[in-house]
DOVEX-250167 format. One record per residue (C-alpha): residue number from 1; x, y, z. Coordinates in steps of 0.1 Angstrom, whole numbers. Example, Ala and Ser with C-alpha at 12.3 -4.5 7.8 and 13.67 -1.06 7.14 Angstrom:
BEGIN
+-----+-------+-------+-------+
: seq :     u :     v :     w :
+-----+-------+-------+-------+
:   1 :   123 :   -45 :    78 :
:   2 :   137 :   -11 :    71 :
+-----+-------+-------+-------+
END
This chain:
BEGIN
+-----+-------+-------+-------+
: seq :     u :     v :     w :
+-----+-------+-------+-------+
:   1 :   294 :    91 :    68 :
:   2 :   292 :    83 :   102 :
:   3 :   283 :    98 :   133 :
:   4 :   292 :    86 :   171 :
:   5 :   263 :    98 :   192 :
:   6 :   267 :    98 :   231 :
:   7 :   250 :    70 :   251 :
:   8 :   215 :    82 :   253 :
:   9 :   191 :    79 :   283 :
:  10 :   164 :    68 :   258 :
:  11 :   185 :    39 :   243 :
:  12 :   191 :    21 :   277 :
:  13 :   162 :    27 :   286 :
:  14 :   149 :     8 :   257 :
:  15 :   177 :   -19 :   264 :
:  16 :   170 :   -24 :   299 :
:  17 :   131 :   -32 :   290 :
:  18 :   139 :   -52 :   267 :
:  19 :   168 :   -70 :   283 :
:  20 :   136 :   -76 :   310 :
:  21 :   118 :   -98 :   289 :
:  22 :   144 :  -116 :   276 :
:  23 :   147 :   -96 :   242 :
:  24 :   184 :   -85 :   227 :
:  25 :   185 :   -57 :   198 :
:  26 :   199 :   -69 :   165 :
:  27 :   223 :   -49 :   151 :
:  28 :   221 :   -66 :   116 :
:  29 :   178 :   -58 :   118 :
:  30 :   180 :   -21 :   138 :
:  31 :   180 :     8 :   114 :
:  32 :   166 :    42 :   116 :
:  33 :   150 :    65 :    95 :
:  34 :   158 :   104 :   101 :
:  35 :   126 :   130 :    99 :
:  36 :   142 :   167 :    92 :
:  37 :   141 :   195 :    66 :
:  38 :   178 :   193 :    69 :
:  39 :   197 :   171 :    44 :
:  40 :   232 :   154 :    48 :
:  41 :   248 :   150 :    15 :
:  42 :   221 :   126 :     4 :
:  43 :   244 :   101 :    16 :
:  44 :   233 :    70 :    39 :
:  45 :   247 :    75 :    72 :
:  46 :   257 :    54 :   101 :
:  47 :   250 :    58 :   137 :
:  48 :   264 :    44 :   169 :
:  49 :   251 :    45 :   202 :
:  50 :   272 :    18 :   228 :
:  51 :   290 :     6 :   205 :
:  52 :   265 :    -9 :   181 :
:  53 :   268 :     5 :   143 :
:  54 :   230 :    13 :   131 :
:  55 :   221 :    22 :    94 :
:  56 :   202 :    49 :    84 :
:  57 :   180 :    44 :    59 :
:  58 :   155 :    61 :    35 :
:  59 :   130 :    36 :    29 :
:  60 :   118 :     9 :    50 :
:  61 :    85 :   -14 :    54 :
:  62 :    67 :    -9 :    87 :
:  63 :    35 :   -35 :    94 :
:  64 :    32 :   -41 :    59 :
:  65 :    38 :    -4 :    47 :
:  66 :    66 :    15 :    31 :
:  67 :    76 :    41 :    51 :
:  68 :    98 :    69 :    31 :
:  69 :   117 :    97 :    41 :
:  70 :   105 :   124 :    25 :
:  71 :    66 :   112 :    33 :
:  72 :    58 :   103 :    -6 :
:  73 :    35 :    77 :   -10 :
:  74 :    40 :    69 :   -46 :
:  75 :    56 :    40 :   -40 :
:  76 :    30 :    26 :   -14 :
:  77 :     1 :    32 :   -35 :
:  78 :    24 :    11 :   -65 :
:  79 :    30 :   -12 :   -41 :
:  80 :    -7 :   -14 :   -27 :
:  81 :   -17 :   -19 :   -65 :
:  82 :     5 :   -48 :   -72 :
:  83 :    -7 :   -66 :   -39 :
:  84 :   -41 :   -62 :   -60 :
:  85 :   -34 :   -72 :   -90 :
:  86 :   -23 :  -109 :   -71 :
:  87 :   -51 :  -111 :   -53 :
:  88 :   -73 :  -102 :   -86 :
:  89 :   -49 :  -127 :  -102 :
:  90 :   -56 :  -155 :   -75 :
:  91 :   -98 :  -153 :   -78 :
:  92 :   -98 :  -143 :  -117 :
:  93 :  -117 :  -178 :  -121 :
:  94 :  -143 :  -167 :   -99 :
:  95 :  -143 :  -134 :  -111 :
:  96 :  -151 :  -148 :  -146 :
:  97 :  -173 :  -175 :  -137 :
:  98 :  -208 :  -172 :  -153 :
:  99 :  -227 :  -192 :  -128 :
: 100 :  -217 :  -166 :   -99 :
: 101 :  -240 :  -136 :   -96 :
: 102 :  -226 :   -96 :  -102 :
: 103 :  -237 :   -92 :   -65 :
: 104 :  -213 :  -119 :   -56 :
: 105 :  -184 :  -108 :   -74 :
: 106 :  -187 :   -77 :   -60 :
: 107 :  -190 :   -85 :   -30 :
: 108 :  -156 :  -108 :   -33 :
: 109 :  -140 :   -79 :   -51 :
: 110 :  -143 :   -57 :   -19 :
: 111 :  -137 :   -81 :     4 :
: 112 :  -107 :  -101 :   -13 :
: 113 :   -90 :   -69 :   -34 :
: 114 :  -103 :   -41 :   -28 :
: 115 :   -94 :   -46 :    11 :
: 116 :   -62 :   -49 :     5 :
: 117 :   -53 :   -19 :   -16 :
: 118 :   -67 :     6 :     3 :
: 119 :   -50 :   -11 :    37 :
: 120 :   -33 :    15 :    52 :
: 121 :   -50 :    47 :    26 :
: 122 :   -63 :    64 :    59 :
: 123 :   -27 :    82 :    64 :
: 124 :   -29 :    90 :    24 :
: 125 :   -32 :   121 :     9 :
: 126 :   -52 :   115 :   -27 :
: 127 :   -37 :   135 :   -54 :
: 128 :   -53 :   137 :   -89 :
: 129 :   -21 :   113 :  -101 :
: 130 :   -28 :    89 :   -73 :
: 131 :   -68 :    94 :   -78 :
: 132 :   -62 :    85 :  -111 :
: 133 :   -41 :    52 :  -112 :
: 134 :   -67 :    36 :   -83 :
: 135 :   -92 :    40 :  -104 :
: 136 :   -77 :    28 :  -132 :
: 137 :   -67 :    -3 :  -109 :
: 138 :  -106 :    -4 :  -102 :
: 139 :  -118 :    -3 :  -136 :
: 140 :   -98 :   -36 :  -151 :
: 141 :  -110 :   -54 :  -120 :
: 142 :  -149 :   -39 :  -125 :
: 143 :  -145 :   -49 :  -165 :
: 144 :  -137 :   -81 :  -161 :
: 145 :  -166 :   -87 :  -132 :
: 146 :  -189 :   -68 :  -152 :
: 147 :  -182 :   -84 :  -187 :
: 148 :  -190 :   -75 :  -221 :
: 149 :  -218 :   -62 :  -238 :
: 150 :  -233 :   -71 :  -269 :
: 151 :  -243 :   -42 :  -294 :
: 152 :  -277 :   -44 :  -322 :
: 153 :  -253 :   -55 :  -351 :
: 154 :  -243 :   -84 :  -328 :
: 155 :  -205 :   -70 :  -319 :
: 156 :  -192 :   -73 :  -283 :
: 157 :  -177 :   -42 :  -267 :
: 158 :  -162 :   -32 :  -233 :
: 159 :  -184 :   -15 :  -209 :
: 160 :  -179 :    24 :  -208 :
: 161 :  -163 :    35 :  -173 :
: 162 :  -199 :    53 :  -174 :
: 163 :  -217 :    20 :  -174 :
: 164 :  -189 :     6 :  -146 :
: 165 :  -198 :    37 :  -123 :
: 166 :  -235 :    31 :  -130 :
: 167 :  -233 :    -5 :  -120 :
: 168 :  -214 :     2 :   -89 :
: 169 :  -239 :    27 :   -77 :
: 170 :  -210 :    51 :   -76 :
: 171 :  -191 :    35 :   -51 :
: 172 :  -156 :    38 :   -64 :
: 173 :  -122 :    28 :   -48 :
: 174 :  -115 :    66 :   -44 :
: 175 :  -150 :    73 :   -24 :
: 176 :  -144 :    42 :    -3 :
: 177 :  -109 :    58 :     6 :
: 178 :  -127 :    94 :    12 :
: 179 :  -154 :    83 :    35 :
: 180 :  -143 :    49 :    53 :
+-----+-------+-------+-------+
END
């Protein structure tokens, strides 16, 4: 589809600022994303204003966020996760070292992971679904600071998410979101 819009006032405005500074607009980089309750065929349109053809588009990354159209943030929080899991990746040496103290590691966990997961979670709205797979996120990353634990008959087990909360004074990924 494609739709001709008249030159608008806002658009050369934009163009004569720029064109100020020495700036051009990109046609190949420009695209726009369109906010209504109205839907157009579910198709991707195309817009152009003076001549230049600009994309609409449904999705798009905005300083280091994904922006969707319909406001969803499943895919941001996915995203947000995998950045995580890299940077849990990157320092799992350190994570696992036995010399460095559980103070430590936590301390590097919220500072080199945990930053980065929640970056952008103060435009979030925390569903039970989305609740659910942070702390799950959290709770690999707090086992494998936290370690093992040896039982009486000398077997090693996993630390219940119980023991995990206890250690971390209740502190969890979800709380931090909640009250920072």
């Amino acid at each position: 589809m494609h739709f001709v819009i008249p030159t608008s006032n806002t658009f050369q405005k934009l163009k004569q600022k720029a064109e100020k500074y020495r700036l051009t607009i990109n046609q190949n980089k420009t695209k726009y994303m369109r906010h209504s309750r109205m839907q157009i065929n579910g198709k991707d349109t195309e817009t152009e204003i003076e001549g230049m053809k600009i994309e609409e588009v449904s999705k798009t990354k905005y300083l280091g966020t994904i922006v969707m159209k319909d406001n969803l943030i499943e895919e941001e929080i996915k995203e947000r996760i995998s950045v995580g899991n890299r940077a849990s990746f990157t320092n799992q040496k350190i994570l696992q070292s036995k010399p460095i103290s559980k103070k430590t590691k936590m301390k590097l966990y919220k500072a080199l992971i945990r930053s980065v997961v929640v970056y952008g979670s103060e435009c979030w709205v925390l569903r039970e679904n989305i609740k659910q797979k942070l702390l799950v996120f959290e709770t690999k990353i707090l086992r494998r600071i936290f370690g093992t634990t040896k039982k009486a008959n000398g077997e090693w087990r996993l630390k219940t998410n119980e023991e995990l909360e206890k250690a971390i004074n209740k502190e969890n990924i979800v709380r931090y979101i909640k009250y920072k």
